[in-house]
N, C-alpha and C positions, 0 to 999 in steps of 0.2 A: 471444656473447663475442668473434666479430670483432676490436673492436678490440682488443683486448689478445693476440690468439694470437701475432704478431709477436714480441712483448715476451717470453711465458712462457716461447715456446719455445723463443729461445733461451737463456733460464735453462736449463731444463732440458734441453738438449745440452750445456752446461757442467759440470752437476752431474751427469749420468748416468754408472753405471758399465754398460757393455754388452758386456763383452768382458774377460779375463782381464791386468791389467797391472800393474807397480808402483804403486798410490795410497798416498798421502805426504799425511795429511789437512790439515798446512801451507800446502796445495796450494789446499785449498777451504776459504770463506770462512764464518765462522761470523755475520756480520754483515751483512744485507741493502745496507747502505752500499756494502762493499765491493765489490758484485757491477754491472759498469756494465749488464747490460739492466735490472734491477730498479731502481736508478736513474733510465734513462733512460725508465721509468713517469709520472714525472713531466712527460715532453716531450709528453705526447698526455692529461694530466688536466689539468678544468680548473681555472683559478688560483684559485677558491674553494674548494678542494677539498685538502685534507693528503694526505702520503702515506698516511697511515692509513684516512681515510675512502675512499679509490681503494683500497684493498686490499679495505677492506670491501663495495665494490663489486662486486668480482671476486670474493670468498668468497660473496656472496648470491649472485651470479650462477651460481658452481660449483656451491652447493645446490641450486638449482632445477634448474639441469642434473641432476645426480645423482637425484633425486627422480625427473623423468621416465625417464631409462636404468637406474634402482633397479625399477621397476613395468616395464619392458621385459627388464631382466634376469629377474624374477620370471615373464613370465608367458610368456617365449619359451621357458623351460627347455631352451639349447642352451650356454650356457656359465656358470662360476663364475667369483668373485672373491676372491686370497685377498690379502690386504693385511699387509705384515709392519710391522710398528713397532718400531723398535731405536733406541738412545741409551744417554748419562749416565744414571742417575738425576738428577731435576729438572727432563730435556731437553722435556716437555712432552706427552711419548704419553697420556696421561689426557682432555688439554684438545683432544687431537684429535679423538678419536674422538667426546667429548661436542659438540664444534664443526660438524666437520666432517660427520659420517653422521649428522648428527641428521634429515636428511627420509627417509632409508631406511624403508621399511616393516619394522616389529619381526621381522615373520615370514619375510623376506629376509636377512635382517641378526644376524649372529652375532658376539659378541666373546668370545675367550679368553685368560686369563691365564695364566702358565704360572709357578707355583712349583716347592718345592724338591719331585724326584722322591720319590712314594712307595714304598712298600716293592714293590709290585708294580710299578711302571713299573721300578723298579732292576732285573726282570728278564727284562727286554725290552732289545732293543737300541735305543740314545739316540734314534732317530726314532719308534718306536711307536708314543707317549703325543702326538705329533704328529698323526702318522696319522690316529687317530680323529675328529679335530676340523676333517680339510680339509673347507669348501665342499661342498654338493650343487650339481647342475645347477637356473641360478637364483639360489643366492645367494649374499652375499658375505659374508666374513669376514674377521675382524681379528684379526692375532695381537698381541697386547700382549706383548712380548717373545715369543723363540720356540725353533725347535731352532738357531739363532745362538747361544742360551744356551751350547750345549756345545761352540760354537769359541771362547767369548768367557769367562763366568766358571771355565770349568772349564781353560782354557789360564791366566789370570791363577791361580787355585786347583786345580789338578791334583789334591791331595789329596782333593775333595771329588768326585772321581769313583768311581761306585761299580759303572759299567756295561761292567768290560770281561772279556772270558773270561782272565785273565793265565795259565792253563793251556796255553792255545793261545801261549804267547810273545811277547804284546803287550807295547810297552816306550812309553811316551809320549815320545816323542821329536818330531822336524821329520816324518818319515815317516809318521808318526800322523795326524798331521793334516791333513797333505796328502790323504791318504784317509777325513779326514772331509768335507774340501772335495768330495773326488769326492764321495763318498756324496749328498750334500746337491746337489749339480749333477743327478746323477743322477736322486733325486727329483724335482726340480722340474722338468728335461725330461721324463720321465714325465710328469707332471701339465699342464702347457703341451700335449703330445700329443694330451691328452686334455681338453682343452676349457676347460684352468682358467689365466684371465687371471692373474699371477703380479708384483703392484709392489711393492717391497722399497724403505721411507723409512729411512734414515739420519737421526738430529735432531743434528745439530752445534752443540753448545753448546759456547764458549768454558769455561775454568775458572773464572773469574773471575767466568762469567755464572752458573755454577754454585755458586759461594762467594754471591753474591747471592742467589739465591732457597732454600738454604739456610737463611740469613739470617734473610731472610724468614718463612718458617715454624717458626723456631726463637723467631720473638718475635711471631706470632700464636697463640694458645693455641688458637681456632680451626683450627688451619691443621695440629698437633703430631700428629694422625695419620696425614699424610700420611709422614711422617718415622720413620727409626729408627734407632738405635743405628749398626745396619750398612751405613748412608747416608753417615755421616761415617766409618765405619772406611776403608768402599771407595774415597773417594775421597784417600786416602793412597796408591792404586794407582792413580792418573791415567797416569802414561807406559806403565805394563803393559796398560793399557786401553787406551790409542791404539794399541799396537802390535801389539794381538789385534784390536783393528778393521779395523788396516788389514791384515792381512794376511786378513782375513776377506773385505773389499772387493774385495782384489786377488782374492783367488782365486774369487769365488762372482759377482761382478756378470756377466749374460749375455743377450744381446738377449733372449732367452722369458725371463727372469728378472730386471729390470733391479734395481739400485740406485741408488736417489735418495736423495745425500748433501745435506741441506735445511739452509739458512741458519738456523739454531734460537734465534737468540738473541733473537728479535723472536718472539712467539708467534703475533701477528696476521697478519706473513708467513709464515710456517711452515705454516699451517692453510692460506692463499691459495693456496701454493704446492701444495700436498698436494693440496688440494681439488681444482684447475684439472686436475692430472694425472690424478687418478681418473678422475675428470668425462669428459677427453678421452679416456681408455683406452677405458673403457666404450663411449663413443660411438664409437670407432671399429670395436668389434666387428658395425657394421651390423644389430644387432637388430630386429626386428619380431613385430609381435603376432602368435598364432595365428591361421590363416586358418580362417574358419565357412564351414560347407559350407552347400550351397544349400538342402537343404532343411532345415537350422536355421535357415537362414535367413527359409524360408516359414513356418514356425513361429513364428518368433518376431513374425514380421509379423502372423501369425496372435493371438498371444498379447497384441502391442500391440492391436488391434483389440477385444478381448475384455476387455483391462484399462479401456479407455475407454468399451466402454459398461455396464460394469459402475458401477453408482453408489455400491454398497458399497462 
């Protein structure tokens, strides 16, 4: 992927959040158009070739990368992968993971989805029911939405929080939350410490783009259980959502932790985009196979000799 590292990366120094600061998502671009290295993709594919099909170029390209550092990750067992996925509803987290980590090995590769808390998670405290589900050494995993849930629909929905000691004098307030951002920094440096690669995707979709594919599966009757009820209620809470995003972004994006806020309104970029960065994270971890000791290795030199003149 040579040719293209120029180009992605610096998309992805533009879209990175690495360090704690005001982000204003007006700021960043929900349309590949608007972004000029992704763009300027175009000035190194050749003139047979659409931007589309150059993207899909780079996604094939990302999967086989991944595929090889997927079975490197597995069989090094010296670091984890834990992959956050956050958006709209619509914004496409479903079509990533089925896109994207499709050459992972099943037995490497974990996805979790995180519904409304049950009655035993309500009493534990908000990271818990996370906990259980990080990465072992080896593999990666996918959060399909995550503990971001409880900076994001429980600050838009406060009422629907069920997990606080209010005996201890807890008040939901600006300070609340600010000590959930710690909390969650905290975690995830913990975990970064200890050996587990940590990439958090943002899916920025436009409204609009989201009124469209709404649309969409509201007049495909195939398409109606992708959808519910509470799909169009929530999105009458569009400005309350930007402004738990961002305040989410600003406070949690961190070099061991980063946030990549992704052009989302083009699915096929999105996945390129996503893909390229896994792909290159991974591979920068400098993985390699376990080393066989000598006399397995006489052994099995041994064992080939014996498989071959065996005619059985």
């Amino acid at each position: 992927m040579d040719h293209v590292i120029p180009n992605l990366n610096k998309i992805i120094e533009q879209i990175a959040i690495t360090r704690a600061h005001d982000v204003k998502l007006k700021n960043y671009f929900t349309d590949y158009s608007a972004c000029e290295p992704l763009k300027n993709l175009s000035l190194i594919k050749k003139k047979s070739q659409t931007k589309h099909n150059y993207a899909q170029i780079i996604l094939d390209e990302s999967r086989q990368q991944l595929e090889r550092s997927g079975e490197l990750l597995w069989a090094s067992k010296k670091y984890s992968v834990l992959i956050v996925l956050q958006g709209m509803d619509t914004a496409g987290k479903d079509g990533i993971i089925s896109h994207v980590i499709s050459g992972f090995n099943p037995q490497s590769c974990k996805v979790h989805s995180f519904k409304v808390p049950s009655a035993e998670e309500h009493m534990h405290n908000f990271l818990w029911r996370y906990n259980n589900k990080l990465p072992q050494r080896g593999e990666l995993v996918i959060f399909n939405r995550s503990y971001y849930e409880d900076v994001l629909v429980t600050k838009v929905h406060p009422e629907r929080m069920e997990q606080l000691p209010y005996s201890l004098g807890y008040k939901v307030n600006d300070k609340f939350w600010q000590h959930r951002y710690e909390d969650i920094n905290a975690m995830e440096k913990h975990l970064a410490r200890n050996g587990v690669l940590i990439l958090k995707f943002f899916l920025n979709i436009s409204k609009d783009e989201q009124k469209s594919r709404l649309l969409e599966r509201l007049e495909n009757e195939n398409k109606l259980w992708k959808i519910s009820p509470s799909d169009l209620k929530e999105r009458s809470f569009w400005n309350e959502y930007v402004k738990a995003y961002e305040n989410m972004l600003s406070n949690t994006g961190q070099k061991y932790a980063p946030w990549i806020i992704v052009p989302a309104n083009d699915k096929k970029v999105a996945r390129t985009i996503i893909a390229y960065t896994i792909a290159h994270a991974i591979d920068g971890l400098n993985l390699d196979y376990p080393k066989v000791s000598i006399d397995d290795i006489k052994q099995f030199k041994l064992d080939k000799k014996n498989l071959m003149q065996n005619k059985n």
